[in-house]
Each structure stands twice: as C-alpha cells, then as structure tokens.
N, C-alpha and C positions, 0 to 999 in steps of 0.2 A: 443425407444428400451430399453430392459432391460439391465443387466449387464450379464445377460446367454447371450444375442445375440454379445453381446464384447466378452465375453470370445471365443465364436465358431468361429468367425470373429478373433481373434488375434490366435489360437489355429490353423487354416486351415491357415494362413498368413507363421507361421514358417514353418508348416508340407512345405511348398510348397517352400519356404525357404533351406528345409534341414535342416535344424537346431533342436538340441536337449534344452533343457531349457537351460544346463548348456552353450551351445552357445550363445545363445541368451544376458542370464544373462551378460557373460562374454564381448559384444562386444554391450551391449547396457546401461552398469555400473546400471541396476536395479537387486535387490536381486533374488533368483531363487525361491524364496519364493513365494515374490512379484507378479512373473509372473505367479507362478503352480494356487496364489489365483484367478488372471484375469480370467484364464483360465476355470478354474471354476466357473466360474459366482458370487465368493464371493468379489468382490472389482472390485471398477473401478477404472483408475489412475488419475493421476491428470493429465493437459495441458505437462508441461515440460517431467513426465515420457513417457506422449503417443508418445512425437514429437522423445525422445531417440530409443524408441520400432522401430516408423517406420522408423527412418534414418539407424537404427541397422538391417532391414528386407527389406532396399531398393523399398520399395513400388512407385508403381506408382500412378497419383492424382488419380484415381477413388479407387484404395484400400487405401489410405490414407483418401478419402471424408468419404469411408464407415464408416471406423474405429473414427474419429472424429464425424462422426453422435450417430455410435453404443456407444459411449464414454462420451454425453451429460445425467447427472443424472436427472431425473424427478422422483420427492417423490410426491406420490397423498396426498393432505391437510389433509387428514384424517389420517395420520400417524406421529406418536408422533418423532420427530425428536430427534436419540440419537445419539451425538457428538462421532469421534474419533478423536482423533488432536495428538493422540502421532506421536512424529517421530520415528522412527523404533528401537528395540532395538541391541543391539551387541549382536550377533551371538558369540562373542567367548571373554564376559564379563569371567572378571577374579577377584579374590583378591576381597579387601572391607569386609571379612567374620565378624570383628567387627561392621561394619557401617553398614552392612546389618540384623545383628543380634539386632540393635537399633532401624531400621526404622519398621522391623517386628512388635518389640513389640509393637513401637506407632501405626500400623497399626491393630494391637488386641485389642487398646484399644477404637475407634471410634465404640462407641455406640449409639449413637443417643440419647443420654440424655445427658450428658454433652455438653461443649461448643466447638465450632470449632476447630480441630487438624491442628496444623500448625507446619512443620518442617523445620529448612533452613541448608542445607548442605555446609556447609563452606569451601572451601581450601584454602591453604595459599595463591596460585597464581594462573592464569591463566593457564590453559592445567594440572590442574588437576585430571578433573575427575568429577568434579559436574554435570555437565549433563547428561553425563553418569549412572551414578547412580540413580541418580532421575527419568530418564527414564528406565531402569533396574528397577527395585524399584515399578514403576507405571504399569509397563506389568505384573509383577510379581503378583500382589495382582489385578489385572484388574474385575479380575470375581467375586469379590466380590463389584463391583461398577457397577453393571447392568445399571443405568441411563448414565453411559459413562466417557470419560475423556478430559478435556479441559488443552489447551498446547498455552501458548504464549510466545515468546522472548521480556523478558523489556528493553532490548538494554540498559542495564542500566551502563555498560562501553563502548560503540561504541567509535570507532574515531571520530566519527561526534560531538561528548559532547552533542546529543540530545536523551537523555531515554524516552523510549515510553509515552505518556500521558494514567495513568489509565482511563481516559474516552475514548481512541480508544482502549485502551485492550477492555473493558467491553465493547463497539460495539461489539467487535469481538464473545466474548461472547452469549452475546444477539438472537448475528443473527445465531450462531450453536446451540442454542437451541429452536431455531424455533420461534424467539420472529421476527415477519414481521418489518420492517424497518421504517416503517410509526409508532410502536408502541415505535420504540425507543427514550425517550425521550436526551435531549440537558443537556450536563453538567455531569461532573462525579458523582455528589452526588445524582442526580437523575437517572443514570444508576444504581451507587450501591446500591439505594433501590432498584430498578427493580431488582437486578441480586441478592441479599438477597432473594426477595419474592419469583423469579423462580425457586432459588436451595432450598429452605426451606423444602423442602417433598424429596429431593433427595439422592441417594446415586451415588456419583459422585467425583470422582481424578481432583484436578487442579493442575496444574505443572506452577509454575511463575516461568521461568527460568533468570536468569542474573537481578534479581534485583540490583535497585541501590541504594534503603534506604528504611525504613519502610513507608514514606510517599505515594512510589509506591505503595506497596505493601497493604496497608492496605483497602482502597477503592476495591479489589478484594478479597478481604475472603470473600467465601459463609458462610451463617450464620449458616448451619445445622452440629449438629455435628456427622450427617451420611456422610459428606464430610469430604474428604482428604486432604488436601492444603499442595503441595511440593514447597517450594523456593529455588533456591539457590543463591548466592548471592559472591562477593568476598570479602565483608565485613560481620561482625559479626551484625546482626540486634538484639542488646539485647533486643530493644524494644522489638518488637517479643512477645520476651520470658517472660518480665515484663507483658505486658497488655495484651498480650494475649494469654500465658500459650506454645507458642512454647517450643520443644527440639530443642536442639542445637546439630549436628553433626559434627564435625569437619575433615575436611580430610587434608592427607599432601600427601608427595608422597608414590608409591607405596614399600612396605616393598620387601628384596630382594626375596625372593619367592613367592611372589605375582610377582611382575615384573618378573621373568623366568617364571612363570607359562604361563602369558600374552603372551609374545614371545611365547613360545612353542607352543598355543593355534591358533597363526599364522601364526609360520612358518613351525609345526610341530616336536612332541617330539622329534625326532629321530634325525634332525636336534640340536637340543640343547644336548642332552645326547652323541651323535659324539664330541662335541667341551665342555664339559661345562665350561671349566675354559676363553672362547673365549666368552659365553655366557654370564657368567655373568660380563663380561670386556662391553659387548653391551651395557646391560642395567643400568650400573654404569655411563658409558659415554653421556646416556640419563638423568641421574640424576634419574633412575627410575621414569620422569614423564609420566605418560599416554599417553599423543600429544605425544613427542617424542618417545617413544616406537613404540605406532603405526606406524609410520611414516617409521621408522628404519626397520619395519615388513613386512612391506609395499613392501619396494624396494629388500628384503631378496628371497619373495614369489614370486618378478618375476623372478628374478635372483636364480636359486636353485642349480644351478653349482658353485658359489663362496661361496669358506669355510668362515664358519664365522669369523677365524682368521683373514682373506683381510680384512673383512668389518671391525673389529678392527683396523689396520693399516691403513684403509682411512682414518675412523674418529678421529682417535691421529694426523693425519697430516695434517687437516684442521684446518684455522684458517683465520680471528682472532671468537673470541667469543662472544655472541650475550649480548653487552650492555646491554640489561633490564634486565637479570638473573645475569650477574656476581656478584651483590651483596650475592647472597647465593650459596657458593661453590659448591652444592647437583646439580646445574643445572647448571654449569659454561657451558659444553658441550654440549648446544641444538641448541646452532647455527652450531656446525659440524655437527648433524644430521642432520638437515635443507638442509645444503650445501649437504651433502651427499648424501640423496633423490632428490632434483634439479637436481646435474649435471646427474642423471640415467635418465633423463626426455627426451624423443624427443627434439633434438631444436628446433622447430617450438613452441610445447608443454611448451618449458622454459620461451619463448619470450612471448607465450599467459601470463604465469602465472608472469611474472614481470609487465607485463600491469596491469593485473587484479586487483594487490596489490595496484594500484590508485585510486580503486571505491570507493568513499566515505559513500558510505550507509552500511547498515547493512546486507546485501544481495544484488544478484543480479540478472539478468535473463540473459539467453545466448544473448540474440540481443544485450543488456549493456556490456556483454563483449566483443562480436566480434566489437560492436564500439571503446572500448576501445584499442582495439590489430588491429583497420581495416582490420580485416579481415574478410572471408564471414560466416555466417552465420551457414554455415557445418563444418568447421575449426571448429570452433568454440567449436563447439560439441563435439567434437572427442579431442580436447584437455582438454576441463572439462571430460569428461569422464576418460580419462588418470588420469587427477587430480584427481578426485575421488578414483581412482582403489592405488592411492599413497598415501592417505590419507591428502595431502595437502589443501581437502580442503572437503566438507561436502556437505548435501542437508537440506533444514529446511523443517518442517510441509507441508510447502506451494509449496514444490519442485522448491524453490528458492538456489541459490549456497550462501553458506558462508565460509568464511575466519577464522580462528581465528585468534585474533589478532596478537598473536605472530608468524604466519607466516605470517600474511600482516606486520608486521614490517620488515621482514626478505627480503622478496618479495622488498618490498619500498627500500632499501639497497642495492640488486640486482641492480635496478633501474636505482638507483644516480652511483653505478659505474661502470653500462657498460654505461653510457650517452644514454637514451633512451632517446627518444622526449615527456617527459611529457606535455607540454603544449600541441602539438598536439592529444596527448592519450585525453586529458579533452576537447580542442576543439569538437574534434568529438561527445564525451558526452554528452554535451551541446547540442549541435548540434542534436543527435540521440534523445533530447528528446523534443527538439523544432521541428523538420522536423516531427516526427510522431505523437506529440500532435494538429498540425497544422489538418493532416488528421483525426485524430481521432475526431476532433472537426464536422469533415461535419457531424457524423452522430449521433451529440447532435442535431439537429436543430437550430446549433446557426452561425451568421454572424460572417466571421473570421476577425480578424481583417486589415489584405492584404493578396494577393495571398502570399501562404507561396513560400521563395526560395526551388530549388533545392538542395537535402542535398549533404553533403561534400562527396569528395572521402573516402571511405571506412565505412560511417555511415550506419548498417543497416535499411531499410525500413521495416517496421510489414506488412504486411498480414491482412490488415481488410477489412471487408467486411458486417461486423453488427456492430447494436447498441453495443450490447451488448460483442461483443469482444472491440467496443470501450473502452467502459468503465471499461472492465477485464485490459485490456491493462494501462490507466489511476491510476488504483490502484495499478498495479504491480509496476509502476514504481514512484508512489507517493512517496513515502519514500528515493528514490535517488535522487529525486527534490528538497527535503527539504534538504537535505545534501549537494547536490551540491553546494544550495544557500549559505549554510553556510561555506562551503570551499574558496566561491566569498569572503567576509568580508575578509579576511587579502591577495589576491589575488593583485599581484601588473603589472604585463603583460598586456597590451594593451589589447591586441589581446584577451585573454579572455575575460578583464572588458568589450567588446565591447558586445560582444555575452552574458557578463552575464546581459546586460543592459534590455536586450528581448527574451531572452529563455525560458519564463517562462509568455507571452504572451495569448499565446492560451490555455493555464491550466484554464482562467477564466472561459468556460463554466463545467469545471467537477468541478471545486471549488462550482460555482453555484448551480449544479444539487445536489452535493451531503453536501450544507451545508459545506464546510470546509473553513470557512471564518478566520478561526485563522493560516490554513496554508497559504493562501493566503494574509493576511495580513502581515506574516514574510516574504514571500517571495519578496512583491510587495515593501517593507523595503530596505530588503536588495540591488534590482533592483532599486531603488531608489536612495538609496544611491549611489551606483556608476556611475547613469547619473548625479550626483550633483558632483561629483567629476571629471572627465569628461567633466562635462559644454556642456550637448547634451540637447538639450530645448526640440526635438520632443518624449527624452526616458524619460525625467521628466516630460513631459505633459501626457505620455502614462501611468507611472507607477503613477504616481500620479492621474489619474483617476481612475485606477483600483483599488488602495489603498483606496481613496475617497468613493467608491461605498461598498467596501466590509465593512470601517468603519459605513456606514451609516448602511446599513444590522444590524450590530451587535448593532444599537443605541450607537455609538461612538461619539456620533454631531459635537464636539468640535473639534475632532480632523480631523473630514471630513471634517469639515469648513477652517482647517488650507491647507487642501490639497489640498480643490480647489481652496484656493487663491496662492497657487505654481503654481498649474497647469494652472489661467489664468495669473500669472505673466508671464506665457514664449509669449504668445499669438504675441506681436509686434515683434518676431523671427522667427512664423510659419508662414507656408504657409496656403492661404486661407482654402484646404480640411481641414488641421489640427486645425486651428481655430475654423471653426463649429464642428469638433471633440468635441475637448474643450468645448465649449458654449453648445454642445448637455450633455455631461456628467454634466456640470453646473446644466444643469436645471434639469436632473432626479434627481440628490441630492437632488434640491432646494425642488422638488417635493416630496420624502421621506421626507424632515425634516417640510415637510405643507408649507412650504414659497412659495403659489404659485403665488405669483404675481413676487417675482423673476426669479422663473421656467422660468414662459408664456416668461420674458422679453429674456431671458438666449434661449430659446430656437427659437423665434421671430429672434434673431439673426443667427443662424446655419440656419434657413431655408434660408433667405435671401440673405446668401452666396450661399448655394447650389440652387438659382433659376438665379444670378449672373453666377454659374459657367455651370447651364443647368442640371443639373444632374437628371433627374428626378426618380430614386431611392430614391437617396437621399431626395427628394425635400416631396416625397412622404410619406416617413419614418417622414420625420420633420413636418409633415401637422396634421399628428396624433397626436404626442407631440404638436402642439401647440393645437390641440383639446381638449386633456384632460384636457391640464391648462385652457386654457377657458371655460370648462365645471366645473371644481372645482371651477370658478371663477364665476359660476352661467347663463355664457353666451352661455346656450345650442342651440338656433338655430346656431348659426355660427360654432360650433362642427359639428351639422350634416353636415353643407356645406363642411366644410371640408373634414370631412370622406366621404361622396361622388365622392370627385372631386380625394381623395389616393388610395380609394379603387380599382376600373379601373386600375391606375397606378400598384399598388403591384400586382393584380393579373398577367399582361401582365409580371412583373417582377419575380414572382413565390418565391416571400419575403412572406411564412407562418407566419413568427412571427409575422412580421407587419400587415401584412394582417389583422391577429387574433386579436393581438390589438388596430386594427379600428373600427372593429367589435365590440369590446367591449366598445370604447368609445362611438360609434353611441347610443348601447344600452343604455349604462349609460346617457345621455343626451335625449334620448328619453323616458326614464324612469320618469326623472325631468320633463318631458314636460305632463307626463301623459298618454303617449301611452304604458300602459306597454304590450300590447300584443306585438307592435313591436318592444320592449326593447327585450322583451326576443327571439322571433326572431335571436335578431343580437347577443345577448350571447350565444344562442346553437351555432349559426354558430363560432361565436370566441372560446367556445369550443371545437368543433371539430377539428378545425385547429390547436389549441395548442395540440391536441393530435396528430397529425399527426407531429408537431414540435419535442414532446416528451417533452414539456416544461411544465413542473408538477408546477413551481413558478406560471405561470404567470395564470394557468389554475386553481389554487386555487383563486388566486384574480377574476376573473371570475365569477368562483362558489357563493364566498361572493357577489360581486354585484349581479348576478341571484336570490340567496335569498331571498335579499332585493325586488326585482320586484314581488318575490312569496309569500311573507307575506302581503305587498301590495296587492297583490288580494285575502289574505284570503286563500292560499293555503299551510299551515303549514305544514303537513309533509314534502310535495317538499320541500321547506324551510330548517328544517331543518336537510333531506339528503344535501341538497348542501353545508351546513355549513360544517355537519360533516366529508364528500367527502373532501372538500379541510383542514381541521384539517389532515386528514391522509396524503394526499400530504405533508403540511410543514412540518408536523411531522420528513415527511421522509427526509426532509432538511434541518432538527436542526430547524427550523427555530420559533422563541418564537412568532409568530403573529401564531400559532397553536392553543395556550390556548385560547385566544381570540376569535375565530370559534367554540372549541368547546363552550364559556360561551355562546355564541348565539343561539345558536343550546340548551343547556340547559334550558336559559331564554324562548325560546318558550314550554317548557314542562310549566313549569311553570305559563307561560302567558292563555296556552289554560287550566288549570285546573282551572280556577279562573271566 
C-alpha cells in the first residue's frame, strides 16, 4: 500500500475518534506536523510513532492490522533511494544568532571544488545545545542538499564507555543510500572507501552527532566538497581543523536574552512580560542552559495558572545540587530544576522515570522500559509520553527514547534515595532480552539452545510473528545487549551474575545471520568470564563454545584452540547431553580449522553418546557430522551410508537445517565418487531447505560445492552464478570467505577465454 492509503487509513481512524490533530498530537506525544504530513500521504511513521498514534486513537486489532499493513514502506528498485534521517527540528529554536551567522557562511562556501566542509559545534558541557543546532542548522539549508541528509549518534560520551564503531555508522550509511547489504563490504576502511565513492557526485548534509575524537569521526567524511559534514562533539577536535580545514564553533550557555527569548517562545510572551523580573530569576537559576530551560518550560506550559514568582520560590528551595555542575557556578542550579519538573510528574509517571535512568544503552524502546519499571506495556507508554511532553527525555532518528545524560544522572540519584529495587529493575532486563531473543530465534531457522524458561513477572513479551519483525526486534535491542554486558564486568550480586552467565545465549543465531562476530565475541567474554568466576562448568562449557565458534569465523585460531580446550576441560563435571554438546562444537572448530581427523574423532564421540542415550534427533544431526568428516577424509561411500540412514530420521523430525546439510554432504561425497548428476540432485534439494531455514551461511557453502559439480560437467556459467549467488549471501554477513567466491567465479571468465 502506498503512504496516501496510510494517510486516509489514519485521517478516517481520528475523524472517527473525534479527535482534531491538535488532540490527537497532544495525547499521542507526536508533532501536529508530524501527523497533518501522514495524513497527507507525505511521510510514513516509523514502528514506535505508529504503536503511539494507535494506543492514542484506541484502535481495535483489525484497525490496528490495517494501519500496520498500510504503514509497511515498499520503494520499487528502480528508484534512487534519497535518505532523511534528521530528527525533528524545534519548533520554537531560539538564540545562537552569532553561531548561526557562522554556520551560514560555511554553508555558502560548499562549492564543490574545494575539499570537504567539516564543522564541529563545541559546548562547554552537556545540555548545551549542540544538537540542537546542528539539527536547526541542517533543516535550515536542507533544500540545497537535494541528494538528502544522513544523521547518526556516535554515543561518543554514553555511560556504557562504548562509542559507536565507525564501521556500524557507515553500515548505516550504506544501507540508506541504497547500497543492498550483500554489497556492503566487512571493516571500516573498506566501508569508508565504499561511502567516499557513493557520496562523491552528491550534494548531501551528514550530521555526526556526539563525537567522541577525530578518530570517530574521520573514517565518515564523505569526500565531495558538495557535502556538508556537521559534528558535534564535547570536546574540541582540533585535528579537524588541522588536517582537514574544519571551522570551529564554539558554544556556551545561552546569553540572557536569548535565554527569556527561549522561555517566552514556550511558555508564552505575555506570560514573561507579566512577571519579568520572576522571569529572568528562572532562567538565571537554570544557569541559562538549554536542557534546563526547556525542562523548566516544560512544566510552566502545563501548569499556566501558577505565577512564575511560585516557580521561583520552588526552585530556591530545593536542594541539594546536582554534583557534576557545581564546579561551574553558571549551572550550580539544574538539579533544582530537575527536581522541580519530577516532582510535577504523575507518581506512577516518576516511579517509571527513576527506573528508566538504569538502562544502560544509549537508547531505548518502550518494551525495555516497561521491563525495567515491570510494568505493562501501555503504562508504559503513557508515562514516556508524559516524559516527553516534560522534556525529561527525547525520541532519536530511530523513534527510540533517549535520556540525556545529565538527567540519567539525576534520575540514577532519585533511585539510590528512595531505595528502589535496582537489582530487580536489571534482572527483569536481562531477562526481557533473554525470554524474547529465545522466541525470536524460532524464526531464524535456527535450533535453540533448550526450551527457553517462562519470563519473569513483569518482563514484557514482543509480539512476533515474522521473520522479519524477528530480526527488527534483534537490532533494536542490540545495542542494550552490549551495554548490558558491559555493566555485567564490575557487577558483584549473585543473582545477576547468574542470569548474566546466559542471557545472551540465544543472540548466537542473529550474531550469525548478520555477521556480528565482534559483538558476539565481547559478549561471549564478558558471559565467560563470570561462569569462571562462579565456577559453573555447564555456562563455561556453553560460553566458551560460542566464543570458540565465532573465534574461528573471524580466523582467530589460536585463540579458538585455547577455548576449546576450557570448554573440554569442564567435560568430567557434565552431564552426558552436555558432553556431546561439547565434543559436537569440538569437532565443527576442528572441522573450520581443516583438522579433520580431529573433527571426525571429536564428533565420533558426541554421536556415540547420543545413540547411548537413544536420542535419535540427536543421533541423526551427529551421523551428518560424522559424514562430512569422513567424506573430507576421502571416505565417501560410508558418507552416503550415513546420510541415508539421518535423512528418514530429520525429516520424521522436521530439523531443516540438518536435514539440508545431509543433503549436502550426500552431494559432496557423491560428487567425489563421480555421480555428479546425483551430486547435484542432493545440493538443489539442500538448497532449498536452507532457504526455507532462511540460512544464507550455510546455503552459500552449498552454492560453492554446486559449482564445483557444475564446472565439472563443463557447465560454466551455472558455475559461476552460484559462486557469485553465494559471494552476495556472505557479503551480506561480513563474512571474508566472499572474496574468495567471487575470485572463483572470476577465474572462470578467465579460464573460458583461453
């Protein structure tokens, strides 16, 4: 459906509602703007705005299905994908007239002949105003950048002390200007040539917001200097400015008529010109910084019956004052403000927002906080919305909720002195992203690792029901996995380190799918490290498999070798299933590092157990692995016997993976024997099944064997489509055995012109 069938679909949803925009806006915390563009068929919203729209308009599931369908973007390939990624500007932007008067003129000077414009907007501190401006700044001058505007957060001060890595900026990049996933190569210096060559003809605004040193940052400067490049940053990046010709902006707080202008802008002139000498006591006691002004505006504008003399005498009598500013007198008072916007807050609404202030990532999504606060789902909403509407807290690009920091400080403080249950707040966290990565795993086509448990009281459960919201779901919540983990490291509570032993489990098949073997590797670390500490033999056999595997992936050898000698150190502790556990992850290492007479032996074992213990899943799954080693080992008829006798077995058990690669060992060993007609045979059919898995790894190795069977009969082109077929699969999974498919695929041009 198009974005006119959304707009007519949410446009009959109010009318039927009752509701006018200014309604709608007001009790679903999206702009009125926002909503007239829907309406209109000029914009569609994102997931988080749509779910606000319909809780806000009480929809039942079949207007809610429509609206979700009508709300699914489809761009036909033949249209040149132009990014927008700004987040929204202020509505009621004030002050800056010097800084604006700067940024202008370096915006006059991108010509397209000289070399790349880069400017980093500096404040002295946090809650000043840099983004602000920079996104003011980038809406402003927008329409002279027709190819679009790219917008990312370098979380380059987060609590979590982890700044984005320029090679997942420059994914991000990549893939909103229509660079397909499969084309994205592995590694930032091969992004940033990619993202050099793509913007090179372009006239295009990048916003690198919250840098955290030129090092970030330099790997993302497009190289055309018809490109814009806005930083900001909380440090001064002279580099920049040395090597590559940046202006430097500097901001501090806002001058006192800028600051009443601000107020005035929203709360109303008339409101300040009634009181001014009360007015400017407000924004003095804010230190004139931007956050706190807002904030102070905020609770002004619900509240329009109390003089602003009161709101003076709250904030002189609150105390004490917020630690990280008392060094600079100018903002000694932004913890009164703070307090002062809180306590106007629902209690339900306060209780959410002291929880909140525990999420350790950089963002968050409402299911992450209503686990955080155990509450359901709708609460939830309705208290971010509050939040919003009080400016305590924000929406990013992604219509994810952010914090700034100096109100998660503020928040966290709250916390510690009404004695809230942190540990329980983070249990549930954990929890919330173990119990739904668990389900979200069914619909990678991957075996879970046990029936996942029942999640805790008050964790919310996602709503999935596709692939493909699987793995939205998976990336949304990426980024608070890796934080979490890193919060686990100085974590001393039992009761956490238990759960942080295995929360992060079932993540291996989206690690897999999508190539993220460096966060998986910090994570399966960290999970490691605390079953070693602990002394749990079944979480250091587990995590040190997982660790082992993804090492070998990245050609780590050495150190996959050290891990699977941990992992069968625990072996005389576990139980029989968990031994051929063990013995089975042995041998696919062995089998990645070509050692396969170890593999065969490693794996020889695991079956053995599981024909001991009956299991014939398992028994089934292990019959293939010892096929393939025995077939790498040159001993193809007894491969076939095997995959004969699994095959029956997987299918009665409806195990696609395996199934597929049985099928594919059969081929491979029938291949060697000479039959390649029924080689290939057994590789379409393992083919297919890996596609119905959704298993792009294992269905590229496929492909390469299929090849092989097709050059073999002299049939090159087939050949090398299938090379090139599975080069775009690993492509699209970082994965460096890509290059290699395509040199294959290349050497047959080569070969057949000769």
């Amino acid at each position: 459906m198009s974005s006119a069938m959304f707009g007519r679909l949410l446009r009959e949803a109010r009318q039927r509602a009752l509701l006018t925009l200014e309604n709608l806006a007001e009790a679903s915390g999206v702009s009125v703007r926002a909503i007239s563009d829907m309406e209109r068929g000029q914009s569609l919203p994102r997931q988080t705005t749509l779910s606000e729209l319909m809780d806000a308009l009480e929809l039942d599931e079949d207007d809610r299905h429509r609206l979700v369908e009508a709300s699914v973007r489809r761009e036909p390939s033949t249209v040149r994908r132009v990014p927008r990624q700004l987040p929204p500007d202020l509505a009621v932007f004030r002050g800056r007239a010097d800084a604006l008067a700067t940024v202008r003129s370096v915006t006059d000077h991108v010509t397209g002949v000289e070399g790349p414009v880069v400017v980093s907007a500096i404040g002295g501190m946090a809650g000043v105003g840099k983004t602000a401006l920079a996104v003011h700044w980038a809406h402003q001058v927008a329409d002279r950048f027709p190819d679009g505007q790219l917008y990312v957060n370098l979380r380059g001060f987060d609590d979590s002390g982890q700044p984005m890595d320029p090679s997942e900026a420059l994914g991000r990049f990549l893939v909103a200007l229509g660079v397909p996933e499969s084309e994205i190569p592995r590694g930032a210096d091969a992004r940033s040539t990619l993202f050099r060559d793509r913007t090179s003809s372009l006239r295009l605004i990048v916003v690198l917001d919250n840098a955290r040193d030129e090092d970030q940052v330099v790997p993302l400067l497009p190289a055309a200097a018809s490109c814009l490049t806005i930083v900001t940053s909380r440090r001064k990046l002279s580099g920049l400015a040395a090597r590559h010709g940046a202006r430097m902006v500097g901001l501090d707080a806002w001058t006192p008529p800028e600051a009443l202008s601000a107020l005035a802008a929203r709360i109303g002139p008339e409101r300040c010109r009634a009181e001014p000498e009360a007015a400017g006591a407000l924004v003095e006691l804010c230190g004139r910084l931007p956050l706190a002004v807002a904030i102070v505006a905020a609770q002004l504008s619900a509240t329009p019956q109390v003089p602003l003399r009161v709101a003076v005498r709250e904030l002189r009598t609150t105390s004490p004052l917020l630690d990280a500013l008392s060094a600079d007198a100018r903002y000694s008072d932004v913890r009164a403000v703070f307090s002062w916007s809180y306590k106007a807050l629902p209690p339900w609404t306060a209780v959410f927002f002291r929880f909140l202030c525990l999420h350790p990532g950089p963002s968050l999504t409402a299911e992450a906080g209503a686990s955080l606060a155990g509450v359901t789902l709708q609460r939830a909403r309705n208290c971010l919305r509050q939040l919003v509407s009080a400016n305590l807290l924000s929406c990013d690009a992604e219509g994810r909720y952010v914090l700034h920091d100096l109100v998660r400080a503020y928040g966290a403080e709250l916390f510690e002195r009404e004695g809230d249950d942190a540990v329980g707040a983070r249990i549930r966290l954990l929890d919330y992203l173990r119990h739904n990565a668990s389900m979200a795993t069914h619909f990678l086509g991957r075996t879970l690792i046990e029936e996942a448990d029942p999640p805790r009281e008050g964790v919310t459960v996602v709503d999935l029901t596709t692939r493909g919201e699987a793995l939205d779901w998976f990336q949304q919540e990426e980024a608070t996995v890796e934080a979490a983990a890193v919060m686990l490291r100085t974590e001393e509570d039992p009761r956490l380190l238990r759960l942080g032993m295995t929360f992060t489990l079932d993540w291996v098949s989206f690690y897999s799918l999508r190539g993220r073997w460096r966060q998986e590797i910090e994570a399966k670390r960290i999970s490691l490290d605390i079953a070693l500490r602990l002394d749990e033999p079944l979480a250091v056999s587990r995590n040190a498999a997982s660790l082992a595997r993804a090492l070998a992936e990245t050609g780590q050898s050495d150190e996959a070798d050290r891990q699977v000698e941990l992992m069968l150190a625990q072996l005389p502790r576990l139980g029989p299933v968990e031994r051929a556990t063990a013995d089975r992850t042995a041998g696919w290492v062995r089998g990645r590092q070509k050692r396969y007479a170890e593999a065969l032996r490693h794996a020889r074992g695991a079956l053995a157990i599981y024909r001991t213990l009956g299991d014939e899943r398992a028994m089934a799954r292990e019959m293939n692995a010892v096929g393939w080693y025995l077939a790498l080992l040159g001993q193809y008829e007894e491969t076939v016997a095997l995959c004969k006798e699994a095959i029956p077995l997987l299918q009665r058990d409806g195990n696609l993976r395996i199934e597929a690669a049985a099928w594919d060992t059969m081929g491979y060993a029938r291949q060697r024997l000479g039959d390649l007609g029924g080689a290939l045979e057994d590789y379409s059919e393992s083919l297919r099944i890996y596609g119905e898995a959704f298993d792009g790894y294992n269905q590229a190795e496929v492909l390469d064997h299929m090849a092989g069977a097709q050059r073999e009969q002299g049939d090159l082109a087939a050949a090398r489509a299938s090379w090139l077929q599975a080069a775009d699969l690993l492509s699209a999974l970082d994965s460096p055995d890509a290059a290699q498919m395509r040199a294959s695929a290349h050497a047959l041009d080569t070969s057949g012109r000769h």
